[in-house]
C-alpha positions, 0 to 999 in steps of 0.5 A: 908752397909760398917758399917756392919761387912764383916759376917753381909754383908754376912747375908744379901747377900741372899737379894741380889735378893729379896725375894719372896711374897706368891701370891694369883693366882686368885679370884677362888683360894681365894675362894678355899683357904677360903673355905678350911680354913673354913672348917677346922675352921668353929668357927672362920668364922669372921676372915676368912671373913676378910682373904677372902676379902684381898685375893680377894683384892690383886688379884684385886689389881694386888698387887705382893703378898697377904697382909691383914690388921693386924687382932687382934682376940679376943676371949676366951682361946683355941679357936684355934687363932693362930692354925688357923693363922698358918693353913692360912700360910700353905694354901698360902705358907708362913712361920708362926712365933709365938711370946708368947708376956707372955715369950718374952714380950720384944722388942728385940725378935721380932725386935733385938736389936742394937749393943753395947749390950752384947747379940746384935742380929737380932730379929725373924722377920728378922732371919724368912725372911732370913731363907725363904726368903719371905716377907710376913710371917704370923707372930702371936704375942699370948696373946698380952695385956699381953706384960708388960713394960719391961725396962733396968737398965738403965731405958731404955724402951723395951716395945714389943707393942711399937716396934710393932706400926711403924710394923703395919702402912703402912706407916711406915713399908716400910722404917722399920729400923733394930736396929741390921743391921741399915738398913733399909727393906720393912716390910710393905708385913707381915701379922700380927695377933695379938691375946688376950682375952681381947682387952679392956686391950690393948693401943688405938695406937694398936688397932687402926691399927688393924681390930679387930675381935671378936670370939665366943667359940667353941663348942663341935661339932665344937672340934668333927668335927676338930677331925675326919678330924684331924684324917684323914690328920694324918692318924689314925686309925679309933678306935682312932678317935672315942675314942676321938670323945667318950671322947669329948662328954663324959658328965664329959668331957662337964662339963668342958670348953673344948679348941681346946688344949685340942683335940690337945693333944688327936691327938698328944697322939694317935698317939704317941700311935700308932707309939709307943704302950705301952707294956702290 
């Protein structure tokens, strides 16, 4: 690394002992952890299915550390895609990393951009491995098939889709090369889900280094239980929950499409409420 700045070597110090990889301990525990995943979002089985089976794979495996294929889920508006993916970081203890492929829908955000540019930086995914050093983040990258070409004045390319490919190839991402630190790193441990709403839209190249899964909407009684335990893991009063249970199964409210977003806001509301009561 003597091409580096000496404050780059430094950044890349805490590597120095590694980092850590979230392990599933047994095949009992990915059962338990896929059963409380389950639980929270019974709506989106098929790809907890997938989980459950990677889970058991690592540890039949011996592998050091939980790995599962990149998943691509596919599914209607607000069905809780990423909320789930970000709920299976918390249960294995791993940090989750979110990427709105609509806002940062160039490559240099994910992946960093090499040096020469005025705004050089190391992209998100190495700023997360090295903020908590473990090498099997949960990283989602939202509404992926609306990442466009993005291109320099130039006419250099930076399209996010194309950085993504060597990432979600075994093959490729264990000698992962850093345009920033131009160096290379074993990415090949990160769990990648990629979510959209439309997989039609998206590139053969892409979609065929993903297990693509495809989501159903949720309904309002899913939305009512994910409610109540919501509910209780915030610790709201009981009066709350059920004004927002009425809400949900109100007749005007049923009209419309309802969205996991929707029951979020509700939960974030009430208990804004509650820790802040409004004046009468």
């Amino acid at each position: 690394m003597k091409h580096l700045k000496k404050e780059d070597r430094d950044r890349l110090e805490v590597l120095a002992g590694g980092v850590r990889l979230a392990v599933i301990q047994s095949e009992h525990r990915a059962d338990e952890l896929t059963a409380e995943l389950h639980g929270e979002f019974p709506w989106l089985a098929p790809a907890t299915e997938v989980v459950w089976r990677a889970m058991r794979r690592s540890v039949r495996e011996g592998w050091p550390g939980f790995r599962m294929p990149p998943l691509l889920l596919d599914g209607p508006v607000g069905i809780g895609k990423s909320v789930w993916a970000r709920w299976l970081g918390t249960l294995i203890e791993a940090p989750s990393l979110v990427v709105e492929a609509t806002n940062q829908n160039a490559s240099f955000g994910i992946v960093g951009s090499q040096r020469g540019w005025s705004n050089a930086a190391p992209g998100r995914l190495m700023q997360n491995i090295l903020q908590h050093l473990c090498g099997n983040p949960i990283v989602v990258v939202e509404e992926i098939e609306k990442a466009g070409p993005v291109h320099s004045g130039k006419g250099q390319s930076f399209d996010l889709v194309a950085s993504l490919l060597p990432l979600l190839e075994p093959a490729t991402a264990g000698s992962w090369n850093c345009p920033f630190f131009e160096v290379q790193f074993d990415m090949g441990w990160i769990n990648w889900v990629l979510t959209t709403n439309n997989r039609h839209l998206l590139s053969e190249p892409l979609r065929s280094r993903c297990t693509e899964v495809r989501l159903q909407q949720v309904g309002v009684a899913d939305l009512v239980g994910f409610a109540r335990r919501q509910g209780r893991r915030r610790q709201l009063s009981d009066l709350s929950v059920e004004a927002i249970i009425a809400a949900l199964e109100h007749p005007d409210t049923r009209a419309r499409r309802l969205s996991l977003r929707s029951v979020i806001r509700l939960l974030d509301r009430a208990a804004e409420l509650e820790r802040d009561p409004m004046p009468i």
